[in-house]
N, C-alpha and C positions, 0 to 999 in steps of 0.2 A: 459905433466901432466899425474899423473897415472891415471890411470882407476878406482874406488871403485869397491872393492872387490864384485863378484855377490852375489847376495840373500843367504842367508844361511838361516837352519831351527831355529838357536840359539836355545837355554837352554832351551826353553818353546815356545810353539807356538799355545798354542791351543787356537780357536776362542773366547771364556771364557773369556781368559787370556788379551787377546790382548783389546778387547771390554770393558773389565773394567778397564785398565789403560790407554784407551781413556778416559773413561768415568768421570776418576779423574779428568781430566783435564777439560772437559765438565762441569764438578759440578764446578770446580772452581770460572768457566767466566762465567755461569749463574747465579752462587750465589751471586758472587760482583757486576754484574750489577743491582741486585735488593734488596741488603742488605744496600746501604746508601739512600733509600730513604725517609726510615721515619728518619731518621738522620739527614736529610738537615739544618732546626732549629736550632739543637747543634751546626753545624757543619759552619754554616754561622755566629752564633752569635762569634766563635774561630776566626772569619776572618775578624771580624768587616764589614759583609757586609746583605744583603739581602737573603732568602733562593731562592728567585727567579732568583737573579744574580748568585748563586751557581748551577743553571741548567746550568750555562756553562759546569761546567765539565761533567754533563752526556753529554749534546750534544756535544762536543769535544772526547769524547770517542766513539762515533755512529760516528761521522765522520772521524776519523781517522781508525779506523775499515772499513769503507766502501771506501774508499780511497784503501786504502795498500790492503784488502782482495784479489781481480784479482790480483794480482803481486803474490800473496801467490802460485799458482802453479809453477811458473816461476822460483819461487826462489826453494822450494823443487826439480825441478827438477836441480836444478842448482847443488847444496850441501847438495843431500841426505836427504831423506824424515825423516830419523830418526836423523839425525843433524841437522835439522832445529826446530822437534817438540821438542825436549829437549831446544834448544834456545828460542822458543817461550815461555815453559812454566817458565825456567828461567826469562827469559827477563817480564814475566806477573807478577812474584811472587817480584822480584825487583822494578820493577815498584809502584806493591801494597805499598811495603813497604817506598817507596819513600813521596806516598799519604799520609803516617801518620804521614812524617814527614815534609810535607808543612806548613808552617806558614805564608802565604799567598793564595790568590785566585788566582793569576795568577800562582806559583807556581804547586798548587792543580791544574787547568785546564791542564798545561804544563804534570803533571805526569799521570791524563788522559787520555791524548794523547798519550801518551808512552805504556800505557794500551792500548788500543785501536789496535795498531801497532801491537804488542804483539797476541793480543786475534783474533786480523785477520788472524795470520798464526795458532794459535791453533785449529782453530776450521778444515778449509777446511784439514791444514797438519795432523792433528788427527783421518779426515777421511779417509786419504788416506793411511795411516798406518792398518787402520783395513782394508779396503778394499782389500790392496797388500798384506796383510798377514791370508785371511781371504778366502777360498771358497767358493762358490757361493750356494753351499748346506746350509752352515751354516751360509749366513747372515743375516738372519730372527731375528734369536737368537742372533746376536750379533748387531745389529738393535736396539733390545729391549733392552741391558746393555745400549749401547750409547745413547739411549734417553732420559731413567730414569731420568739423572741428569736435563735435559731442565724441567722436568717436578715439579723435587721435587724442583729446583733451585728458581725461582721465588715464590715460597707459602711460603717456610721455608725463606727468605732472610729479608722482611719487619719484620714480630717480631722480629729475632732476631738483626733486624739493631736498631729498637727502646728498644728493653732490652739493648743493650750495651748500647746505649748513654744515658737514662733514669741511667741505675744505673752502669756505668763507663765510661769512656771515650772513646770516639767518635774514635782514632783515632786504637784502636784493631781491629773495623770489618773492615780495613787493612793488619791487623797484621797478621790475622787468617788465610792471603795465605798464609803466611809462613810457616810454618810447611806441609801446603796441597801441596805447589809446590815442597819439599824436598823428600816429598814420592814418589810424581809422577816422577820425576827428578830419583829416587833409582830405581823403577819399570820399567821404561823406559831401563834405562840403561841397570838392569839386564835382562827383558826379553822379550824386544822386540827386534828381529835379524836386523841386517843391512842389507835397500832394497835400491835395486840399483835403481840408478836415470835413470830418463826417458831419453829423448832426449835431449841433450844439446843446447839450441838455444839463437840466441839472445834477448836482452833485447829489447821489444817492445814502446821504450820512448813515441810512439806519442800516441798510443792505453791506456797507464797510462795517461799520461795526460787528454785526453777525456774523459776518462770512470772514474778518477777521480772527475773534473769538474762537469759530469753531475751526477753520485752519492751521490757526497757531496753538489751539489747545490738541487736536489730531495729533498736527507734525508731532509735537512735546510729549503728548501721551509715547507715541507709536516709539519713543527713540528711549524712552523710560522705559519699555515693555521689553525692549533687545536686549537687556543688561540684568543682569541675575542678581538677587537678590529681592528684599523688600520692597525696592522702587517699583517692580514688578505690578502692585497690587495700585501701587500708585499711578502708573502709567495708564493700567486699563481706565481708571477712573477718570483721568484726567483725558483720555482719547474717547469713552464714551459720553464725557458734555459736551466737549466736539464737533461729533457726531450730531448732536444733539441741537448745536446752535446752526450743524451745516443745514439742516431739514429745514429748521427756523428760517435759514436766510434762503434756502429755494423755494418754501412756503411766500416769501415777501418778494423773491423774483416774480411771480409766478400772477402775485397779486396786482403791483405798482404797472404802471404803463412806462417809465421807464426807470428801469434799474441797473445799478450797475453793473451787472455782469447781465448781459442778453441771452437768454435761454433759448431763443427763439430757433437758432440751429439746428436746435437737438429732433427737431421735426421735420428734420430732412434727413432719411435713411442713409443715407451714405457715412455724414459726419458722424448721427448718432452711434453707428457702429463701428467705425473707424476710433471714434474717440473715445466714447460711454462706455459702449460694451466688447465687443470682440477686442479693440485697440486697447482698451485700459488692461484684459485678462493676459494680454500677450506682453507686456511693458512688465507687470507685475515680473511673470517669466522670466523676463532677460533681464529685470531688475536685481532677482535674488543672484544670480551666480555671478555678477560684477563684486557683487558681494562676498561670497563665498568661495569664486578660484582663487584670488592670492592666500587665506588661510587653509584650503585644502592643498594648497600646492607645498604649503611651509610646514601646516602641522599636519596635515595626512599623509605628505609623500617624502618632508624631509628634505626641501630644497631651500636653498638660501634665498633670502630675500631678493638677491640680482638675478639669479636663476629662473626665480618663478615670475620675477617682470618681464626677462625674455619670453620665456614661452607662452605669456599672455601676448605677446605682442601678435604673434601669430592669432592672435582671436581678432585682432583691429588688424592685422594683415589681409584676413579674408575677408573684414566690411569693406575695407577702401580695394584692396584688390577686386571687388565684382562687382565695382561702381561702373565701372566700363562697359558693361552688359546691362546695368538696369533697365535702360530706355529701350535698347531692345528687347529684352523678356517684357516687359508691362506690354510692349506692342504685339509680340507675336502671345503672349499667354493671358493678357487681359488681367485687369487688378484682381477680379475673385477667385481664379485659378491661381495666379500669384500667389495670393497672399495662403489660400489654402495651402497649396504644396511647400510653401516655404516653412507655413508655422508648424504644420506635420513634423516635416525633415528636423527644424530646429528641437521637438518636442523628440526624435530620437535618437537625436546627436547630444544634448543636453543629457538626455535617461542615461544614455553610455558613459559618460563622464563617471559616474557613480557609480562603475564598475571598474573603475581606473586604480591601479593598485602598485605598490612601489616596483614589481617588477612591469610592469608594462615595458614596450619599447618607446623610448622618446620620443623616435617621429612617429610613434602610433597616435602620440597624445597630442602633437603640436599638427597632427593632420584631424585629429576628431574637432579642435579647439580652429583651426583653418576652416574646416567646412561648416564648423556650426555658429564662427561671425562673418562667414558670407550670406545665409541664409535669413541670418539675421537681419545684415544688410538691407535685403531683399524688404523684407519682411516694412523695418521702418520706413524706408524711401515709401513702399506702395502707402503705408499709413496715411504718413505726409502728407502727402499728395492724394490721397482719396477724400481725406478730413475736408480740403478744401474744393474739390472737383466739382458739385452741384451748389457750392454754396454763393448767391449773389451778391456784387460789391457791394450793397450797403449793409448787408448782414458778415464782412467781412472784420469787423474788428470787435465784434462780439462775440464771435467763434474762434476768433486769433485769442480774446484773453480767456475763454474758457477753453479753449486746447492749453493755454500755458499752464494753466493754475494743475488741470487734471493731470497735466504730465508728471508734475514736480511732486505731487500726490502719491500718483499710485506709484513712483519710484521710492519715495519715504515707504510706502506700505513695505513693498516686496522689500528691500532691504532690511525693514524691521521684521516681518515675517520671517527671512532666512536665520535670523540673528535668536529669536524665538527658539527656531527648534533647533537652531545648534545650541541654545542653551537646554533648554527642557529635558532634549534626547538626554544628556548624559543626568540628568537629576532624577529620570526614571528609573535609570538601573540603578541610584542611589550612589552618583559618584558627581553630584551637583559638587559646580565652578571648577569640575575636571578639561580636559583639553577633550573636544569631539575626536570621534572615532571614525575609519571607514565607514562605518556603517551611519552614523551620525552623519554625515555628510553623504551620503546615497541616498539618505532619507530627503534633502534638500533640493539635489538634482531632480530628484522624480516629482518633488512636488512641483518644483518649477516645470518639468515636462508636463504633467496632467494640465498646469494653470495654459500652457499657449494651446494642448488639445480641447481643451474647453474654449479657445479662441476660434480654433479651427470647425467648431459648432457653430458659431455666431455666422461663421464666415459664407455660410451655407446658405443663408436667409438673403443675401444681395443677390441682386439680377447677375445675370449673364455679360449682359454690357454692360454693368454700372463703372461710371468714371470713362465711355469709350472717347470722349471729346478731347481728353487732355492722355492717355494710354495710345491715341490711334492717331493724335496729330500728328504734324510735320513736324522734325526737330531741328529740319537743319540751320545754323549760323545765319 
């Protein structure tokens, strides 16, 4: 078999360049995971079914994504990182359009799934594209292009999922990959250079299996466990084999010489704590109130559902707003100072929220919610960008699919966690499947505040200078 041609610099290569035609692809799979959700209604009544029984397709999509994700390095390095990510992003925009032309629910769940598959390799091979093509001075800045879309993804997807289906048809916010995967597919092609694959190894069947098993059984338990009722007792059960099969399969990382997901990272103090521990307690954090502001905003304070998308926006106004300053704060304050002060602030801008109450003044709320996703901001760019700052390219695509998997993880967690105790709190005062109360929701803010100050402990254990090679370099153009 030949060899793929080595790394060349191709037709364009600058860190800019690269980081934004990730970043297409990023905005993609963020926007369609949150653009049929105010859809669901329309979208159920086309399928003659329930809009509750139409949560299969989201949940077939999280678990085929969490599934397929770990193989996602295995395969890039199999057939080239930049042949794979052009296949994922086709294979996502296909798929999309496949979704709009289900005329059924088992169908629509099937297409899904095929998304799911899809959006597992775009994300971790997308990373790894910027990363291999990207030096270590300049991935601060190119950090900050790839995020953006996570952040603008989810605020912009719900209205415009309910403007389409309100006043056209349900099956365009499908449609609309299409044109977005063609450009990215054009972009890709033209100017992103072919990176030569990693190590050729074999395919690790028993390690996918396991680590399938127990991600797909987790995600499944944890989204059983948010929902009140019976399923409840079913969920934990179904998240503690999980649990169970994940141990099993880092038991078999641990042992094989190579496996599919390379652990090997996790013994370099920066990622491990960026990603493991400080970075995973901090994601929990900001995971639960993405959660929890649109239903405190509607059922705590009484605001319409367009009302309270406005005033979140102000929470993604202040991550992309203080994108403009990252590179200089990580220079002048160093990532462990950064991340410290940032996950503090975020732990008492968050704690505030939960004392937010229908008289508040509006701009009191849309500046606590300002300052506490800039902070935020702050917070994930240094992540990003720490997870990979010590880590060596040839250990780069085993820290790319174990940073993806972990992400998408402890984001299922903290969602389900928030979802918990807005169920439980009101079952204790003995008013179970009631709507949460102020105080039901203050309970949530704070726990999320404690989970990033328990971040801010981890935070205390890095060096002084950790990450100063890629915080202290030169950025300029």
């Amino acid at each position: 078999m030949n060899q793929p041609a080595p790394e060349s610099p191709g037709p364009a290569t600058h860190p800019l360049v690269v980081a934004s035609i990730v970043a297409t692809a990023f905005f993609m799979e963020n926007f369609d995971s949150t653009v049929i959700v105010t859809a669901l209604p329309r979208m159920a009544e086309a399928f003659g079914t329930t809009p509750v029984a139409l949560s299969l397709g989201l949940t077939a999509y999280i678990l085929a994504l969490a599934v397929t994700l770990p193989a996602s390095g295995w395969i890039a390095d199999r057939w080239g990182v930049r042949n794979v990510f052009m296949a994922a992003i086709a294979g996502f925009t296909v798929a999309s359009i496949l979704c709009g032309l289900a005329q059924s629910l088992p169908q629509f769940v099937a297409m899904r799934a095929l998304q799911g598959i899809a959006g597992a390799l775009m994300s971790p091979v997308g990373r790894l594209v910027m990363l291999r093509s990207t030096d270590k001075k300049d991935l601060v800045r190119a950090m900050n292009f790839v995020t953006a879309p996570g952040l603008i993804g989810p605020v912009v997807g719900p209205p415009i999922g309910g403007f389409i289906a309100t006043y056209a048809d349900w099956r365009w916010i499908f449609f609309l990959n299409l044109p977005i995967g063609i450009i990215g597919l054009a972009l890709v092609w033209r100017f992103i250079p072919q990176i030569t694959p990693g190590e050729r190894r074999s395919f690790d069947a028993l390690g996918f299996c396991l680590n399938g098993l127990g991600l797909g059984a987790l995600l499944f338990g944890l989204d059983l466990v948010g929902h009140a009722g019976g399923w409840r007792l079913v969920g934990l059960a179904v998240a503690a084999f999980g649990i169970v099969m994940g141990w099993l399969a880092v038991a078999h990382y641990r042992r094989v010489d190579k496996p599919l997901v390379d652990l090997s990272a996790l013994r370099i103090k920066s990622f491990r704590i960026a990603t493991l521990m400080g970075g995973s307690l901090f994601r929990l954090a900001m995971a639960a109130p993405i959660f929890v502001l649109p239903l405190f905003l509607q059922v705590g304070l009484g605001h319409s559902a367009f009302m309270s998308g406005m005033i979140i926006l102000a929470h993604t106004g202040g991550d992309l707003g203080i994108k403009v300053i990252t590179t200089q704060s990580l220079r002048y304050f160093g990532f462990k100072k950064l991340m410290i002060y940032s996950a503090a602030a975020f732990a008492v801008l968050i704690a505030a929220c939960g004392f937010i109450t229908p008289d508040t003044p509006l701009s009191l709320v849309v500046i606590l919610l300002l300052l506490a996703g800039a902070v935020r901001s702050l917070q994930m760019t240094s992540l990003g960008a720490l997870q990979f700052a010590d880590v060596p390219r040839d250990q780069m695509t085993g820290a790319s699919t174990y940073a993806g998997v972990n992400q998408h993880v402890t984001r299922a967690v903290g969602i389900a966690f928030a979802a918990l105790l807005l169920n439980v709190a009101p079952a204790m005062r003995g008013e179970a499947g009631a709507d949460p109360s102020l105080f039901d929701f203050r309970l949530a803010f704070l726990a999320s505040a404690l989970l990033s100050l328990a971040a801010v402990a981890r935070y205390f254990t890095l060096a002084d200078d950790v990450g100063a090679q890629v915080s202290a370099g030169r950025h300029g153009g």
